[in-house]
C-alpha positions in Angstrom: 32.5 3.8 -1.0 28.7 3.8 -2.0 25.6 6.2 -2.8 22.6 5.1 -0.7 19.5 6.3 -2.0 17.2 6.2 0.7 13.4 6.3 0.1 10.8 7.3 2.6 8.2 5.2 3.5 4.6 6.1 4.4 5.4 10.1 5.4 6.9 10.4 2.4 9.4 13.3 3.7 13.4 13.4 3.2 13.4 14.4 7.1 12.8 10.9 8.1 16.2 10.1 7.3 18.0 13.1 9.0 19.5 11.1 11.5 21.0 8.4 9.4 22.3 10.5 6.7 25.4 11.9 9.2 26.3 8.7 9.8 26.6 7.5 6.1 28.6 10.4 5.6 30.7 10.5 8.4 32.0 6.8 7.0 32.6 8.6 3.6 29.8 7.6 1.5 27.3 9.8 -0.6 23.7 9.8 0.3 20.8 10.6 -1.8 17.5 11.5 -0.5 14.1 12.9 -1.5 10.3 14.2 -0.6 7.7 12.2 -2.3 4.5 13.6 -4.0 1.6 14.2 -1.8 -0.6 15.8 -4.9 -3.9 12.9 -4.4 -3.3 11.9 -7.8 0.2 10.6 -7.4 0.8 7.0 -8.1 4.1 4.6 -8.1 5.0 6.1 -11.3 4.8 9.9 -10.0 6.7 7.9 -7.0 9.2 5.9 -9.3 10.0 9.2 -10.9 10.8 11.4 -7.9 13.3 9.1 -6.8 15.0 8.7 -10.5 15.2 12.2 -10.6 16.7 12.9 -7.3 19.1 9.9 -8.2 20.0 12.5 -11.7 20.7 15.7 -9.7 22.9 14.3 -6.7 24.0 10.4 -7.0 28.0 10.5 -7.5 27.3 8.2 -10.3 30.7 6.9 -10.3 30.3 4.8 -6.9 28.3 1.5 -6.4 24.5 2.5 -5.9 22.8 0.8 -3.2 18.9 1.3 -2.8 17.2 1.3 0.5 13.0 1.5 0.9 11.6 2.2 4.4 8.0 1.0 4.8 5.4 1.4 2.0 8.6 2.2 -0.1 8.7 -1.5 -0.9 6.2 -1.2 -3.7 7.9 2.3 -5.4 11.5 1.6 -4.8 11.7 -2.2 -6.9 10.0 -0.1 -10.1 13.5 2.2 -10.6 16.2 -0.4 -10.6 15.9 -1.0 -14.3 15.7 2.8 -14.7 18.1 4.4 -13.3 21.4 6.1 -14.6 23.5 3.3 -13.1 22.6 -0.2 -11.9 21.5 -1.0 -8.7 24.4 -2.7 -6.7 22.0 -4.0 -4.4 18.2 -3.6 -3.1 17.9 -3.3 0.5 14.2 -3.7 2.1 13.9 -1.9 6.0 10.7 -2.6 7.6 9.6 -3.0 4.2 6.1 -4.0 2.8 6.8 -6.8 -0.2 4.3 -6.3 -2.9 3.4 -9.6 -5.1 2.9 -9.3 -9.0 -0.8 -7.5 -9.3 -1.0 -6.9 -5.6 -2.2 -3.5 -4.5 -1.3 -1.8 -1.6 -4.4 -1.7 0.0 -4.9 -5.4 -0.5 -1.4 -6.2 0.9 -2.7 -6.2 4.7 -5.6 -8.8 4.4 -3.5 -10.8 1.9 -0.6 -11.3 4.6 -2.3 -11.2 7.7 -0.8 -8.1 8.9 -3.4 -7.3 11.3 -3.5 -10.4 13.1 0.3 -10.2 13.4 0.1 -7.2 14.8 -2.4 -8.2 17.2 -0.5 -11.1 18.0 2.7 -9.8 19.0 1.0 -7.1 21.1 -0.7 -9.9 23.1 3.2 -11.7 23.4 4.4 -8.1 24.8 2.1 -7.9 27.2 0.0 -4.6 25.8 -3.1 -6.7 25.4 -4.9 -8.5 22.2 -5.6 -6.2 19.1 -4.7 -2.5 21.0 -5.9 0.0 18.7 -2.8 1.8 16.3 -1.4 4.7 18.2 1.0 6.4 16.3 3.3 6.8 19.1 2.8 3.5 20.4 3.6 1.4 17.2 5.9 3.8 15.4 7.5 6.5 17.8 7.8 4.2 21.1 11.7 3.3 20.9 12.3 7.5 19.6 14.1 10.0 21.1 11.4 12.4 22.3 12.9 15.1 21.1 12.7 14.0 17.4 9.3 12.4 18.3 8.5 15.6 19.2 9.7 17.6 15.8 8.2 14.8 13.9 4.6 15.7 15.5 5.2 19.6 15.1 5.7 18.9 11.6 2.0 17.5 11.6 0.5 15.1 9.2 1.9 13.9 6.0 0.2 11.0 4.7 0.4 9.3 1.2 -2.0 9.9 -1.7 -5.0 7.9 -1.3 -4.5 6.3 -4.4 -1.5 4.7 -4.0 -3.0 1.9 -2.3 -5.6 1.0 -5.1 -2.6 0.5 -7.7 -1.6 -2.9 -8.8 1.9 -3.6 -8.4 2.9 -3.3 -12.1 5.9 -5.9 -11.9 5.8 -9.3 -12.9 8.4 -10.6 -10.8 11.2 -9.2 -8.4 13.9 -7.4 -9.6 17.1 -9.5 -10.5 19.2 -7.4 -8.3 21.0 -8.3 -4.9 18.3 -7.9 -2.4 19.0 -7.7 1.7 15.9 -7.6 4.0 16.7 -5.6 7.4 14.4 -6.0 10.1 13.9 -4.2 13.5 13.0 -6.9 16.2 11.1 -4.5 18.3 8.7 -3.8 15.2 5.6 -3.4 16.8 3.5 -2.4 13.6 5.3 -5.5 11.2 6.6 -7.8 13.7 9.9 -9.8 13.1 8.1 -13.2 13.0 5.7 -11.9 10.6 8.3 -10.3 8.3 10.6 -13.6 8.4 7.2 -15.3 6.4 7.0 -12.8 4.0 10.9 -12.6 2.8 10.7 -16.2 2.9 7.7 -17.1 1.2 7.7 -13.7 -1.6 11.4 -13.4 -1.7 13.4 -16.4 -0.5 15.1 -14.7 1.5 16.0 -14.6 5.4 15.6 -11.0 7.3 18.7 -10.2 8.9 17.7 -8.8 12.6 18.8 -5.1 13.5 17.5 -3.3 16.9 15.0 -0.8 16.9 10.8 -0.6 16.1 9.5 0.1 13.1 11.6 3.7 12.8 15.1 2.3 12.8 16.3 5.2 10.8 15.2 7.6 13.3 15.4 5.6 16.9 18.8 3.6 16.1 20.9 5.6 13.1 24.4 4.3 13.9 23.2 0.9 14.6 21.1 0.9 11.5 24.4 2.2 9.7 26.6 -0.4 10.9 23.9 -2.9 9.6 24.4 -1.4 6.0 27.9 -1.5 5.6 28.1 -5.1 6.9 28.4 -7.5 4.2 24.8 -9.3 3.9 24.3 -13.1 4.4 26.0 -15.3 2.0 
C-alpha cells in the first residue's frame, strides 16, 4: 500500500481530484490532497509549502509516498521531494508541464513550442489549424457533463499571476524515481509533443493512458489502474 499525494494543476482546487480519490481508496491506499493559494502574491514556495503541510496533517507516514502533479503542478511538486517528512518513493508527472533549471513558467510555452503543438494536432483531428482555446473544447471535451457542469458552477479559479514570472529555482531534477503519464487524447499538450519534452528534459519515455488533458476527472479508474502498474523498466 501507498500515500498518493496528488497536486492540482492550473485550478489549483482539491476537487479536481474527487473522482480519483475513491478509486485509490477503494484499492486500500491513502490519498492526500490539497487547495493551493490563490492570494496574487503566492509563488512556488507559498505552493511548495501547502503541499508539505498537507503531507504533515494526513500522509500515513508509514507507507511508501508516491507524488503525483497534474498540469502546471510540474514546476511546484519537484521543489518538496527533498522536504518532505518521508522520501519520495517516486515522482509521477500527469499531463505535466517540465520546467528546465531557470525556466519560468510563463516562458515555458515559447520555449517548447506549445502553441504550435497545439495548433498542430488540432489541424491532424480535423478541428481546423490554430482554433482559439475553449475551455471546454481543450480541457472538458472527453468529461462527464455532469462534472463539467459542477466544475463550471464552481466558476473561475485561476493561479496567481505571479507564478508564471518565477524562475524555476532547481538546478537539476530531482534524483527520485520519476514516471511520465500521458493522455493520448490531450488536446491542450498533445502526446507527440509531451514524448519530446520527457525525452529531451527528462530522458524519459511517457507511458500512454486514455483520456484529454483531465484524466483525473474524464477516466479515474483507468487513470488508477495506470498508477498502480509498475512503471517501464
Amino acid at each position: 500500500m501507498a500515500t498518493f499525494t496528488l497536486v492540482p494543476g492550473a485550478d489549483g482546487r482539491a476537487w479536481f481530484w474527487h473522482r480519483l480519490v475513491p478509486e485509490l481508496r477503494a484499492r486500500g491506499h491513502g490519498v492526500v490532497t490539497m487547495d493551493l493559494p490563490h492570494d496574487d502574491s503566492a509563488g512556488l514556495e507559498e505552493f511548495a509549502l501547502a503541499i508539505v503541510s498537507a503531507v504533515e496533517r494526513h500522509a500515513r507516514l508509514t507507507e511508501p509516498l508516491v507524488l503525483m502533479a497534474q498540469s502546471l503542478a510540474g514546476f511546484s511538486a519537484p521543489l518538496v521531494c527533498g522536504r518532505l517528512p518521508v522520501p519520495v518513493a517516486e515522482l509521477v508527472l500527469l499531463n505535466a508541464m517540465v520546467p528546465a533549471p531557470g525556466e519560468t513558467a510563463g516562458q515555458w510555452w515559447e520555449n517548447t513550442g506549445q502553441a504550435k503543438a497545439r495548433s498542430d494536432y488540432a489541424a491532424a483531428t480535423g478541428r481546423g489549424a490554430d482554433p482559439e482555446f475553449d475551455l471546454r473544447t481543450d480541457f472538458f471535451h472527453d468529461v462527464p457533463d455532469d462534472v463539467t457542469e459542477e466544475a463550471f458552477a464552481m466558476g473561475a479559479s485561476p493561479p496567481p499571476s505571479g507564478l508564471f514570472a518565477q524562475p524555476w529555482p532547481l538546478t537539476h531534477w530531482p534524483e527520485v524515481p520519476t514516471r511520465f503519464l500521458q493522455g493520448r487524447e490531450d488536446r491542450f499538450l498533445p502526446l507527440e509533443f509531451q514524448r519530446g519534452i520527457a525525452r529531451e528534459r527528462l530522458g524519459l519515455e511517457v507511458e500512454e493512458i486514455p483520456g484529454g488533458h483531465l484524466t483525473a476527472l474524464s477516466r479515474p479508474r483507468e487513470l488508477a489502474d495506470a498508477l498502480l502498474r509498475a512503471g517501464p523498466a
